[in-house]
TINU-533565 format. One line per 4 residues: their letters; for each residue x, y, z of N, C-alpha, C. Coordinates in steps of 0.2 Angstrom, whole numbers, plus 2048, in hexadecimal, padded with zeros to 3 digits. Example, Ala and Ser with C-alpha at 12.3 -4.5 7.8 and 13.67 -1.06 7.14 Angstrom:
! residues 2
as	842:7E4:827:83E:7EA:827:842:7F0:827 ~ 840:7F5:823:844:7FB:824:840:800:827
This chain:
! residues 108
xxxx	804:7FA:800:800:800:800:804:806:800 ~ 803:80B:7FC:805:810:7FB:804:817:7FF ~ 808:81B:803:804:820:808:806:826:804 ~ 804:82C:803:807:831:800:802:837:803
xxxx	805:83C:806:803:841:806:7FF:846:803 ~ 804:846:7FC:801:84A:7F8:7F9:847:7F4 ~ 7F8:84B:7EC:7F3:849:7ED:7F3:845:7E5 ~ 7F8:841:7E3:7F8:83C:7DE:7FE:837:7E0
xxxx	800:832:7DE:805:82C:7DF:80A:82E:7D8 ~ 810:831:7DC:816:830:7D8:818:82B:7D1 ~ 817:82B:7CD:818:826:7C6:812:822:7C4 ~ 80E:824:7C8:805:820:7C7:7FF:823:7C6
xxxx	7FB:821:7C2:7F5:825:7BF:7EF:824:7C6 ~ 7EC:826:7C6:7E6:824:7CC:7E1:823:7C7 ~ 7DE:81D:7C8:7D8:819:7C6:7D0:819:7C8 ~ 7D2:81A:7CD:7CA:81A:7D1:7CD:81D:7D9
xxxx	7C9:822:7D8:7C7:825:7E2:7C2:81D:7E6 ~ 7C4:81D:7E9:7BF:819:7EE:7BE:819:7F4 ~ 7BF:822:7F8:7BD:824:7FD:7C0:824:801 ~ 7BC:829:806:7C4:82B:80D:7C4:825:811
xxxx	7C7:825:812:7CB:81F:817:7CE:821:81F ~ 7D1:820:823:7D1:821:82B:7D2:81B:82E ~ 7D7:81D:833:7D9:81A:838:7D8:81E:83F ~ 7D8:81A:843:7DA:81E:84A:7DC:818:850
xxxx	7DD:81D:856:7E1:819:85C:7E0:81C:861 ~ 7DE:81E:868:7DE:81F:86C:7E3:81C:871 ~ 7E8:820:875:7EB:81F:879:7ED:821:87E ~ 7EF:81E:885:7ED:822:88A:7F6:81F:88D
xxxx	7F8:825:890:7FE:823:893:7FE:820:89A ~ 803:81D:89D:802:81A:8A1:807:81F:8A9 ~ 804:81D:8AD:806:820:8B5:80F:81E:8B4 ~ 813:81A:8B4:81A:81B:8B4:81D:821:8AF
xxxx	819:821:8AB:81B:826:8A3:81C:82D:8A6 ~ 814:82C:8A7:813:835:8AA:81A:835:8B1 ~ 81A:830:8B5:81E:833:8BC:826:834:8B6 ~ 828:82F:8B2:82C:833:8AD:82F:839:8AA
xxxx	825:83B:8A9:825:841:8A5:826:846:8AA ~ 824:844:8AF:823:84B:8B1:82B:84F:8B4 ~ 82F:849:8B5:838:84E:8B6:839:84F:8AF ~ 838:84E:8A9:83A:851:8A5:837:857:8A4
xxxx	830:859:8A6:82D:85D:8A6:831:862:8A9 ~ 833:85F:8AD:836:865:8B5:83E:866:8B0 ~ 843:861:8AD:848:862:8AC:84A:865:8A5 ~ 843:862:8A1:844:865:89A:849:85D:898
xxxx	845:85E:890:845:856:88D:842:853:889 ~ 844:84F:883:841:84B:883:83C:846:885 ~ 832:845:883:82F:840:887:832:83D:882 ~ 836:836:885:836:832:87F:831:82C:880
xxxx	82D:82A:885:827:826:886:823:829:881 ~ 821:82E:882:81A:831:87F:81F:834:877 ~ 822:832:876:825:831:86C:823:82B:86B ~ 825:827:86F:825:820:86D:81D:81F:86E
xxxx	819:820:870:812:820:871:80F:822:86D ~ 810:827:86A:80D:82C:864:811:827:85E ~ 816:826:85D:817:824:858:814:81B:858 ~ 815:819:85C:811:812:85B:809:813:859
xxxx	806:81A:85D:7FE:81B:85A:7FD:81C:854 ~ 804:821:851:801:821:84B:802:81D:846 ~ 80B:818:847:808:811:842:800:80D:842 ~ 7FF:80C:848:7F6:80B:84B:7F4:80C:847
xxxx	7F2:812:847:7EB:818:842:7ED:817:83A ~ 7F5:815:838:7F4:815:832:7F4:80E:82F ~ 7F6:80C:834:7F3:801:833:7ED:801:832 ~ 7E7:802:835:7E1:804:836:7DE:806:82F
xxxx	7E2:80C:82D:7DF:810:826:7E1:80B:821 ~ 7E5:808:822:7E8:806:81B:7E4:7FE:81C ~ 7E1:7FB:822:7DD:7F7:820:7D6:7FA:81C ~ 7D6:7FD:81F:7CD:7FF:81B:7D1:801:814
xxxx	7D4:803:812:7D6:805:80B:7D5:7FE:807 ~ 7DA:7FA:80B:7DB:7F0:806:7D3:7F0:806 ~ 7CF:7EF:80B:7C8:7EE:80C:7C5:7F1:803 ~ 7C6:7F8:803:7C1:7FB:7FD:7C8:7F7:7F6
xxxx	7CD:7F6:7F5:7CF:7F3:7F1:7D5:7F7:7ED ~ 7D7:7FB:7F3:7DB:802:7F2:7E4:7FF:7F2 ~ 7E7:802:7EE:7F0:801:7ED:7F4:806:7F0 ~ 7EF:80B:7F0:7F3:811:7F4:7EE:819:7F8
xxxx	7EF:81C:7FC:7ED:820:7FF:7EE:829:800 ~ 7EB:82A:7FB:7EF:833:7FA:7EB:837:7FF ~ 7EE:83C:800:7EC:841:804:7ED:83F:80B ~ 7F2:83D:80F:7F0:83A:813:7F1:840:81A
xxxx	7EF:83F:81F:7F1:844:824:7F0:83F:82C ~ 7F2:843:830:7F2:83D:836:7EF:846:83A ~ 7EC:843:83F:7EA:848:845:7EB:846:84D ~ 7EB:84B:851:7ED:846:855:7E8:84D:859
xxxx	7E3:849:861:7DF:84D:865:7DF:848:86A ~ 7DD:84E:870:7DF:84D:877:7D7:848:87A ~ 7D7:842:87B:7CF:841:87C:7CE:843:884 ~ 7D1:840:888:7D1:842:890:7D7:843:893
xxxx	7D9:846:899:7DD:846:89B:7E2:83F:89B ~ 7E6:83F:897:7EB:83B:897:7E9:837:892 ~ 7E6:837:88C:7E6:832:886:7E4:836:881 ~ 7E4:835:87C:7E6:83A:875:7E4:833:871
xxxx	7E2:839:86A:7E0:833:865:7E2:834:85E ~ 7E7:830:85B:7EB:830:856:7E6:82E:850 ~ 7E5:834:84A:7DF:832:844:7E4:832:83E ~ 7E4:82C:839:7E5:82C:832:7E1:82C:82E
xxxx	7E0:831:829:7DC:834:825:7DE:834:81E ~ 7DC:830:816:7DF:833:812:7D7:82F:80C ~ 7D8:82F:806:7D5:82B:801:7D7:827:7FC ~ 7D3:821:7FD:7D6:81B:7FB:7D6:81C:7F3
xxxx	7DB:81A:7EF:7DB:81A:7E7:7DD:815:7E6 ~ 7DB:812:7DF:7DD:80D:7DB:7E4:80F:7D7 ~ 7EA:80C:7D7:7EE:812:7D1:7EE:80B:7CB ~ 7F4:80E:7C7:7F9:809:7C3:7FE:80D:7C1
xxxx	803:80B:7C0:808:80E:7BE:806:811:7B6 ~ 80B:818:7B3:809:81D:7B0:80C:819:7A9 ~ 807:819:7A3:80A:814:79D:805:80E:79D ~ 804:80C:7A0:7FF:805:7A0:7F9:809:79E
């Protein structure tokens, strides 16, 4: 599967749209992290717990999306965006958003 930002696939024609697609993850940090976080907050720092949490949510959110893409029959994913919001105090929720295409390489 192909992820791209923009809003066509580098060397391939798009063949058919076949609609927005989406991931998401919800995650909540855990009490050792924050008693971590919080000297670093005092010291100044990188969290490196809450990187690695957010980066593992967001492979999540784009595992997610890229299943429902294979579901509609899609090769690749243009426009793609991630978003990231706070749901309660202490858990965030990572969104991938983009639209599923058909391509084929340019020439065929």
């Amino acid at each position: 599967m192909i992820f791209t930002n923009i809003e066509s696939v580098p060397g391939r024609k798009i063949t058919a749209q076949l609609g927005i697609v989406s991931g998401s993850t919800v995650r909540a940090k855990n009490v050792v992290q924050d008693f971590g976080a919080s000297f670093k907050n005092f010291f100044g720092g990188e969290l490196r717990a809450y990187t690695k949490l957010l980066e593992e949510s967001r492979n999540e959110a784009l595992k997610r999306m890229e299943a429902q893409a294979y579901k509609l029959g899609a090769d690749a994913v243009i426009n793609v965006r991630l978003a990231t919001s706070s749901i309660t105090a202490g858990a965030a929720e990572v969104y991938a958003y983009g639209t599923a295409v058909k391509t084929q390489p340019i020439g065929e």
